[in-house]
VOPAGU-2260 file (C-alpha; in pm, 1 decimal, decimal comma):
REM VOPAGU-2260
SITE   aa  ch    i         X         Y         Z
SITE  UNK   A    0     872,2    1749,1     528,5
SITE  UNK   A    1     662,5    1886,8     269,8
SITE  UNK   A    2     827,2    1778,8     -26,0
SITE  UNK   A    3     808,7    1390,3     131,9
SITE  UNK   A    4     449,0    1422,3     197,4
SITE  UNK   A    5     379,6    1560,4    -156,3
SITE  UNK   A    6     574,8    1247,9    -272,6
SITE  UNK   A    7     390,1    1025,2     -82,3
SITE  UNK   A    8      86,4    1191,6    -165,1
SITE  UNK   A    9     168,2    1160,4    -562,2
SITE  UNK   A   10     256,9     798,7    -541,4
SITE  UNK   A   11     -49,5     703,1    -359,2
SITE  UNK   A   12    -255,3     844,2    -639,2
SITE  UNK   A   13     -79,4     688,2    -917,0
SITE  UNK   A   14    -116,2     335,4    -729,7
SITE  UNK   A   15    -472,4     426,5    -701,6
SITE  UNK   A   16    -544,0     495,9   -1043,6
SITE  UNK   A   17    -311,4     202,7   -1173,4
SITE  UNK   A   18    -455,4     -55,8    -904,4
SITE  UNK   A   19    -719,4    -178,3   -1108,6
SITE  UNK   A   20    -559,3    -237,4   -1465,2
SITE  UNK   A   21    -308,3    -408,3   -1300,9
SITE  UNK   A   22    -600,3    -641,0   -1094,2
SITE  UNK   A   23    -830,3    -657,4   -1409,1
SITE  UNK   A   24    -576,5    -757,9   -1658,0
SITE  UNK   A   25    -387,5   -1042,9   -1369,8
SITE  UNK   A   26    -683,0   -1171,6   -1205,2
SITE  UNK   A   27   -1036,7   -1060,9   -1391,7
SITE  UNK   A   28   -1238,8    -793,2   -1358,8
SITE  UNK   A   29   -1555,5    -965,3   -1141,8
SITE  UNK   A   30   -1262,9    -993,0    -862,5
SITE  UNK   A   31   -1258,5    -649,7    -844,6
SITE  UNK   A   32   -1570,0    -568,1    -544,3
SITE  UNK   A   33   -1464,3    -937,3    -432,1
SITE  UNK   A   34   -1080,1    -789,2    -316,1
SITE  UNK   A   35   -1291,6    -446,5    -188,4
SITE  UNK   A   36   -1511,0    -613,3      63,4
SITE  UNK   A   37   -1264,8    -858,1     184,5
SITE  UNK   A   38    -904,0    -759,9     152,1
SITE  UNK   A   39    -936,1    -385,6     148,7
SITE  UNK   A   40   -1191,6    -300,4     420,5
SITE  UNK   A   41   -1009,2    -605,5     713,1
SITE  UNK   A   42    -672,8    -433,1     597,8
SITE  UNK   A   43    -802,0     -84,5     689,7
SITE  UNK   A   44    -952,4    -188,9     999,3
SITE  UNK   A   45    -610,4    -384,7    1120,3
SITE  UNK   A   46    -416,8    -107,3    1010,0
SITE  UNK   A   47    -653,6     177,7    1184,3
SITE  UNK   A   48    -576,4     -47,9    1491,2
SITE  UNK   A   49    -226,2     -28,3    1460,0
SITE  UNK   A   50    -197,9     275,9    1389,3
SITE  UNK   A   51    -414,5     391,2    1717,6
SITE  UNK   A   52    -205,5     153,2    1920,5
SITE  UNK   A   53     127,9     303,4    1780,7
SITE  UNK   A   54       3,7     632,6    1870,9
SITE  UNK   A   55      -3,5     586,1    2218,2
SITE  UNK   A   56     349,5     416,8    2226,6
SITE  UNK   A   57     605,4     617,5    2043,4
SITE  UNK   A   58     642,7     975,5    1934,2
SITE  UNK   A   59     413,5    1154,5    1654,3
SITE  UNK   A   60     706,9    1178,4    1373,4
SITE  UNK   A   61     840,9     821,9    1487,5
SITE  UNK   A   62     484,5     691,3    1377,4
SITE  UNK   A   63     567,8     808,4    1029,0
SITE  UNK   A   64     863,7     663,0     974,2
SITE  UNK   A   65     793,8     328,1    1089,9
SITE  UNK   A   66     435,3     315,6     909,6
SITE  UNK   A   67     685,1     412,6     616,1
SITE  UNK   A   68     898,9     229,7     623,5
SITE  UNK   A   69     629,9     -72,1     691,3
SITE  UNK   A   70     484,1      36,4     365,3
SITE  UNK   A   71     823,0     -13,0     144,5
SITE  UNK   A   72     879,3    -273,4     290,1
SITE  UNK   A   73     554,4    -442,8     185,4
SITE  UNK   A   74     551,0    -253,6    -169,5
SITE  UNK   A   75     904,7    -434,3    -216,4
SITE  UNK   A   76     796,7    -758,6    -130,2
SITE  UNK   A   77     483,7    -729,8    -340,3
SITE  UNK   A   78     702,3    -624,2    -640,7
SITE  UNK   A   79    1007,3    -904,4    -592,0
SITE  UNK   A   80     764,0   -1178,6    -511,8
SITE  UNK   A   81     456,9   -1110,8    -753,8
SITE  UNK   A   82     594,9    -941,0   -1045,1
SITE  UNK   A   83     960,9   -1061,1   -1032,2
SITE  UNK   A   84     848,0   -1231,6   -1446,1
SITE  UNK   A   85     619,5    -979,7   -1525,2
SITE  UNK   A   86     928,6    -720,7   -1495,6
SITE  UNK   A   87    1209,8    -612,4   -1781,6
SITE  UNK   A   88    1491,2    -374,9   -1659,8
SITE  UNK   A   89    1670,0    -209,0   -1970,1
């Protein structure tokens, strides 16, 4: 359990520090506080609200999983639908 929250952890730092290249260089950089206010902050209020909701529901280590699973599902989705040109496999 420790090495998977170390992983998660280390990815969610890299995505942080690479977040706004990759926003800068697709979309500008004055859309930068614009995306803060009002796609960040809603998102972490709806997700606080899940995440409260789900608590009272299932089971502590069932939480994790499904808020994991939630979130590679979205990162897939994100990366097949938006970056699906953008991407070379060699």
């Amino acid at each position: 359990m420790t090495a998977l929250m170390f992983c998660i952890l280390l990815i969610q730092n890299l995505i942080r520090a690479l977040k706004d290249s990759i926003v800068i260089t697709m979309i500008g950089a004055e859309t930068t506080s614009f995306l803060k206010i009002w796609g960040v902050l809603p998102a972490a209020c709806l997700m606080t609200i899940i995440y409260i909701k789900l608590v009272n529901v299932v089971k502590n280590e069932k939480v994790f999983y499904i808020i994991l699973l939630t979130f590679l599902t979205f990162f897939l989705f994100l990366d097949l639908l938006f970056f699906q040109t953008t991407n070379t496999y060699i």
